[in-house]
C-alpha positions as CSV (number, residue, x, y, z in Angstrom):
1,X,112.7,92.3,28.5
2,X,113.2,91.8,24.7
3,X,110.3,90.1,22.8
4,X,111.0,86.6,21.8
5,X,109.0,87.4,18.4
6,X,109.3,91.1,16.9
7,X,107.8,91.3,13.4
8,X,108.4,94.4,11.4
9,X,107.2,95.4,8.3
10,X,106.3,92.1,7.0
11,X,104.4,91.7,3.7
12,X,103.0,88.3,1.9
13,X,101.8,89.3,-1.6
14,X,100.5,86.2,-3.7
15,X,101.0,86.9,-7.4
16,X,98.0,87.0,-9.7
17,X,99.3,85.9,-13.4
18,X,97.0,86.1,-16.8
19,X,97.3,86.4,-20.3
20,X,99.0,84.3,-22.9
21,X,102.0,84.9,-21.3
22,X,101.1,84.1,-17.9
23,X,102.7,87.6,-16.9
24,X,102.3,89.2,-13.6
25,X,99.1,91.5,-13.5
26,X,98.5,91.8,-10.1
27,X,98.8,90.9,-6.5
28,X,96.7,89.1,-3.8
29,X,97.4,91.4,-0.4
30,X,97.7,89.0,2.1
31,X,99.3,90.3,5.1
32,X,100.1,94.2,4.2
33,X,103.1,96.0,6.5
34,X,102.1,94.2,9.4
35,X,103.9,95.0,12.8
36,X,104.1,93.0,15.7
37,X,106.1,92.2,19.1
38,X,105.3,89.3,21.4
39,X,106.8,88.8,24.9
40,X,108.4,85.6,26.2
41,X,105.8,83.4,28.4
42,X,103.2,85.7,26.5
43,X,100.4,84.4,24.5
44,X,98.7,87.4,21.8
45,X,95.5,86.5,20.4
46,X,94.9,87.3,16.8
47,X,91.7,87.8,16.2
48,X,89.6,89.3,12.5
49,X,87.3,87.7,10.1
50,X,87.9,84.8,7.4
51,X,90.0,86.4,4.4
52,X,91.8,88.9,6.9
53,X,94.9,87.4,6.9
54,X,95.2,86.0,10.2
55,X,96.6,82.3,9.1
56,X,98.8,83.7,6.6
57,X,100.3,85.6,8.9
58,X,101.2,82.4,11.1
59,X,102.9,80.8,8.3
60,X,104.5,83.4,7.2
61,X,106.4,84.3,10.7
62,X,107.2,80.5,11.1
63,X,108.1,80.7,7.0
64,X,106.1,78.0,5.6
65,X,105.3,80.6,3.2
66,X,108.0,82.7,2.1
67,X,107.3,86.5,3.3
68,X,107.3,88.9,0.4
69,X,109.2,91.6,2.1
70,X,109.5,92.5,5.8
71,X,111.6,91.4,8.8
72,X,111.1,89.0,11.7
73,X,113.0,88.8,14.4
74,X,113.4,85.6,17.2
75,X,115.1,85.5,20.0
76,X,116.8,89.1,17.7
77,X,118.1,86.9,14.9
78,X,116.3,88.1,11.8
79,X,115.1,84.1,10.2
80,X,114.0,85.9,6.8
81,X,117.9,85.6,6.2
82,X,118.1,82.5,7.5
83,X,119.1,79.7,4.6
84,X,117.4,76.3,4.4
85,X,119.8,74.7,6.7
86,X,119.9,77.2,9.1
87,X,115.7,77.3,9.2
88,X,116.1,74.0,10.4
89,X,117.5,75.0,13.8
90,X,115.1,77.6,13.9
91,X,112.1,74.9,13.6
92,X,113.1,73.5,16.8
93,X,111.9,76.4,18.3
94,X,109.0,77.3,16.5
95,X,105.9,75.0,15.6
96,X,102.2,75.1,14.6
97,X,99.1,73.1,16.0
98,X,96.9,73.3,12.3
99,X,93.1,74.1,12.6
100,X,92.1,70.8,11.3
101,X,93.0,68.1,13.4
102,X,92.4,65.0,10.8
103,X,94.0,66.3,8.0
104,X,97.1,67.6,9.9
105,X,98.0,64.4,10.8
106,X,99.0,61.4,8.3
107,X,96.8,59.0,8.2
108,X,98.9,56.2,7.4
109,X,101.2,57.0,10.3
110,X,100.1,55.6,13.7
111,X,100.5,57.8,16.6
112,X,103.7,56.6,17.8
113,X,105.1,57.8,14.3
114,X,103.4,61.1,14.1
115,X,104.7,62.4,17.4
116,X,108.4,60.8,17.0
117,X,109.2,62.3,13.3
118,X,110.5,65.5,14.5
119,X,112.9,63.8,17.1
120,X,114.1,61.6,14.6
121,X,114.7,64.2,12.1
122,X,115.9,66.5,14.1
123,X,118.2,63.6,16.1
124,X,117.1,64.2,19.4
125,X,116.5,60.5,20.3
126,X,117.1,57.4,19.2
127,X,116.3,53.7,20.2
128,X,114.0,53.0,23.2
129,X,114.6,56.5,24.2
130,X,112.4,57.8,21.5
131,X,109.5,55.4,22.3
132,X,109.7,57.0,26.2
133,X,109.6,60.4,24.8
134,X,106.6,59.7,23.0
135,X,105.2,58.2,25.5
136,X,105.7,60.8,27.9
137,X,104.0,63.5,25.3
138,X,101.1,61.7,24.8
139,X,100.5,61.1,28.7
140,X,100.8,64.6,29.1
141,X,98.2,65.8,26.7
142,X,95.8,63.5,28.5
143,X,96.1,60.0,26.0
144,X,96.7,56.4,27.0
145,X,99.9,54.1,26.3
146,X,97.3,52.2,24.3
147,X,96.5,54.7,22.1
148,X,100.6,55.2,20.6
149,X,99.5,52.3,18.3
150,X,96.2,53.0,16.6
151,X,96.1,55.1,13.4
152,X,94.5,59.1,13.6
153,X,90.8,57.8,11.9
154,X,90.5,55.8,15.2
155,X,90.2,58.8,17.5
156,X,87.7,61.4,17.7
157,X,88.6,65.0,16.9
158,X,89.3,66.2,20.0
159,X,92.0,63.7,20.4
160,X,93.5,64.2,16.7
161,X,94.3,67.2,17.9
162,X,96.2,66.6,21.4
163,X,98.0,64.6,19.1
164,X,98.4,67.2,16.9
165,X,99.6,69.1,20.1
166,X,101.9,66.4,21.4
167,X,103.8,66.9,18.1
168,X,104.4,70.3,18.0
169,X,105.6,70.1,22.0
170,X,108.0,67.5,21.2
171,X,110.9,69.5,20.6
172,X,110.6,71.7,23.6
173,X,110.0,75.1,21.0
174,X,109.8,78.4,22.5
175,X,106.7,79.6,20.5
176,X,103.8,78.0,19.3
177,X,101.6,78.9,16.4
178,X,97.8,78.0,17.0
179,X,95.8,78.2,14.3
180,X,92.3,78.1,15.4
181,X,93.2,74.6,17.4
182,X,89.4,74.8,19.0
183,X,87.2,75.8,16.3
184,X,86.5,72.3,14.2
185,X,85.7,70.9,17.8
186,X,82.5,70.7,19.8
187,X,82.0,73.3,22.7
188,X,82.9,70.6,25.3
189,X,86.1,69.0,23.8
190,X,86.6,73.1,23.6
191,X,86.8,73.8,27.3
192,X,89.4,71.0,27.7
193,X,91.5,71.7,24.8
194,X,91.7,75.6,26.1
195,X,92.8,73.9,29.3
196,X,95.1,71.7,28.4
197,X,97.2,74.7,26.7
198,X,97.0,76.9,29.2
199,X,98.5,74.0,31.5
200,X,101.2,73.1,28.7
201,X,102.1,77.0,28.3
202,X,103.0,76.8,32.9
203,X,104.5,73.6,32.7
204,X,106.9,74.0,29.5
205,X,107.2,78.1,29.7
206,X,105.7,78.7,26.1
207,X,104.9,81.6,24.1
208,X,101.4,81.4,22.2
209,X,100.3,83.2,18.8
210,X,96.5,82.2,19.1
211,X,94.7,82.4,15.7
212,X,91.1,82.6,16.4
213,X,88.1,84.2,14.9
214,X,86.3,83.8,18.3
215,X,86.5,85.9,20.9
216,X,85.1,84.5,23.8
217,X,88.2,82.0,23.6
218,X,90.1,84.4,22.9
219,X,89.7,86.0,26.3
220,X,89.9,83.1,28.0
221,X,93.2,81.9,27.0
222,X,95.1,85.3,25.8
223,X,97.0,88.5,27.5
224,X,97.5,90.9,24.4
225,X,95.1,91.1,21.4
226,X,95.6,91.9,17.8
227,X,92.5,92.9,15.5
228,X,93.0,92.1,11.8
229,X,91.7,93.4,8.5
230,X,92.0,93.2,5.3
231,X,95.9,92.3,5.7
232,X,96.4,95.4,8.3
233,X,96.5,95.3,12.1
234,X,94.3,98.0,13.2
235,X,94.0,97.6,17.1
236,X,96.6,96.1,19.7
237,X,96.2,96.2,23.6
238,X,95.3,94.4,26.3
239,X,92.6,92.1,26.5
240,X,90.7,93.5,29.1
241,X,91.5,96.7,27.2
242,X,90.1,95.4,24.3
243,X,86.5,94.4,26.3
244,X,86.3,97.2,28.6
245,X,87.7,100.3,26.4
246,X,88.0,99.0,22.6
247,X,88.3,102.2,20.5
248,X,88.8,101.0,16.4
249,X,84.9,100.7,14.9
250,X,85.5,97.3,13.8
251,X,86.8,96.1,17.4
252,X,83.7,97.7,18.5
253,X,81.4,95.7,15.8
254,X,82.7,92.4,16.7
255,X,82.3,92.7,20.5
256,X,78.8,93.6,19.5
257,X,78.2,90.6,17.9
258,X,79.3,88.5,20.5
259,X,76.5,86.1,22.3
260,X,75.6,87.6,25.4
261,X,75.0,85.1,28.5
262,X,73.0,87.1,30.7
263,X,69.6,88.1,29.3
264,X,68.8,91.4,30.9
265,X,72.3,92.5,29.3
266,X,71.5,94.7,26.4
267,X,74.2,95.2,24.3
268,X,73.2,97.3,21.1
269,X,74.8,95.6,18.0
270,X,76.4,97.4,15.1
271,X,75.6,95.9,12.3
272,X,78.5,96.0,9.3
273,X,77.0,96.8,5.7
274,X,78.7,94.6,3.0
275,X,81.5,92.2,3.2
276,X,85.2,92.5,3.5
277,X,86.9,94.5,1.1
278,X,89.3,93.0,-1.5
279,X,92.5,92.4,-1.0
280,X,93.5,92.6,-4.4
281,X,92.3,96.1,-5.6
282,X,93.2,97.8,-1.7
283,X,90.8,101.0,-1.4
284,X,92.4,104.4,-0.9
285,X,92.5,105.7,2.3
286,X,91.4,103.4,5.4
287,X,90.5,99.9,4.6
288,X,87.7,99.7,6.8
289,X,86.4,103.2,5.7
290,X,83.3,101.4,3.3
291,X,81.6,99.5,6.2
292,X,82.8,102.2,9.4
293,X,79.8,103.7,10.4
294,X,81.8,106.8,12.2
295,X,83.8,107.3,8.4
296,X,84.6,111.0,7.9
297,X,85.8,112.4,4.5
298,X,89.4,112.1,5.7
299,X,89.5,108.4,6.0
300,X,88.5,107.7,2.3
301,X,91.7,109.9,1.5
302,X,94.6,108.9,4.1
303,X,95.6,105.5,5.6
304,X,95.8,105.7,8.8
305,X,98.8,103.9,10.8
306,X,99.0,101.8,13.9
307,X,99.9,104.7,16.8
308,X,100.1,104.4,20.3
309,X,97.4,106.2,21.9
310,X,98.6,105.8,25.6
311,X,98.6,102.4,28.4
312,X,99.9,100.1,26.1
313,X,96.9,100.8,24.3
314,X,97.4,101.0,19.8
315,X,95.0,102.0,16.8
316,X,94.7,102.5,13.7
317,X,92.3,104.9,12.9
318,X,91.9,108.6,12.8
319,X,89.5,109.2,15.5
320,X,91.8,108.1,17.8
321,X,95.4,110.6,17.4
322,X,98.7,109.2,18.9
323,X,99.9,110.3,22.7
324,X,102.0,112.7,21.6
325,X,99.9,114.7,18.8
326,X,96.8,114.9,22.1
């Protein structure tokens, strides 16, 4: 099976200008020669601290920001050669539900608006037909008939964001984008959010990239996970792979810093000395070399790259060769 999404390459560079002139002195590293495949039906979690890259990313495959260099491929039709026009097809089949469910949504539109701008734009209905449609979204992400006329500051945020959801199903796209859907909600509304799109993703075939700093969701809702930093994907695999075997040090401090629900489970945590590097001045070598506590003298010299070190399993780091060079 192809993947639906292949991304290859792709860099996202924000310019940093100064002087008199305003010339261009330098460059923000956002998303640094990233690579990454995702299977039809599949949902990849990608998971790595604030200022790693991870939303960036997002917009940059669905190209609400314009990738610096890089390809990505969907459904094998590379949309970085896609003109404005022809993006618009493509947007049928790829949307994003935003972090923040308030400010996603206008809040001069009621909810009847909101859901039925893309099928207007996009002329998929018209008439009474459109008013169904919407109805028959929100019912499906668990809201009332009542509800299609109030505006978004009458709703709680767990609802602003089934709307939020209701909109980006509306076309019937092929991937969704999920930026951190659960993370501006309480712990309840949580559980039934998670829910609610693992019951959209059997019921409308989707394909999920799940944007999420959390973990514990991350396992819940995802098959393949993606560890970020710094702009650079350093681990791919499984996610049971990723809790039972992880084998990059930073997948290893983050799973060590996860809460741990039984009490007589001692887990010993690996505390990470410093912050995230910069991503404008990129250090030499590996980017995770400062705050790794098993660094050697060859990682503050060589980058490593993303191998395959066997069972679908991938790293980035030098203490872990690829299949072949075992």
């Amino acid at each position: 099976m192809d993947p639906l999404l292949d991304v290859r390459h792709l860099k996202k560079y924000f310019p940093i200008r100064g002087g008199l002139w305003q010339r261009h002195v330098n460059d923000v590293h956002a998303v640094d020669d990233v690579d990454l495949a995702i299977m039809p039906g599949e949902s990849f979690g990608l998971v790595g601290e604030s200022g790693s890259g991870k939303t960036t990313l997002g917009k940059t495959i669905l190209r609400l920001s314009e990738p610096t260099s890089g390809e990505i491929f969907f459904e094998g039709r590379d949309i970085c050669k896609a003109t404005h026009d022809e993006m618009q097809g493509y947007r049928v089949d790829m949307q994003m539900v935003f972090q923040d469910p308030y400010s996603s949504l206008n809040p001069r539109m009621k909810v009847k608006d909101i859901v039925s701008e893309s099928l207007l734009i996009h002329k998929r209905t018209k008439g009474r037909e459109t008013l169904e449609r919407v109805r028959e979204l929100i019912n499906l992400v668990g809201l009332m008939d009542d509800h299609l006329h109030r505006f978004p500051h009458e709703f709680s945020g767990g609802q602003r964001q089934r709307i939020g959801i209701a909109r980006a199903i509306a076309l019937h796209p092929r991937l969704l984008v999920l930026d951190e859907p659960t993370s501006a909600l309480d712990v309840s509304v949580q559980a039934q959010v998670l829910n609610l799109l693992l019951d959209l993703q059997k019921k409308l075939d989707l394909t999920y990239l799940f944007i999420s700093h959390d973990l514990g969701v991350i396992r819940y809702v995802c098959n393949r996970v993606g560890l970020m930093y710094l702009g650079r994907i350093v681990e791919i695999a499984p996610v049971e792979k990723i809790f039972d075997e992880p084998k990059h040090p930073y997948t290893l401090a983050l799973l060590s810093a996860m809460p741990e629900a039984d009490p007589d489970h001692k887990v010993q945590e690996i505390v990470l000395e410093g912050e995230i590097g910069s991503p404008i001045n990129i250090p030499r070598g590996c980017r995770f070399a400062s705050r790794c506590p098993a660094q050697f003298g060859r990682c503050h010299v060589e980058d490593p790259p993303l191998v395959d070190t066997g069972d679908k399993h991938m790293v980035a780091c030098h203490l872990h060769p690829a299949k072949d060079a075992t």
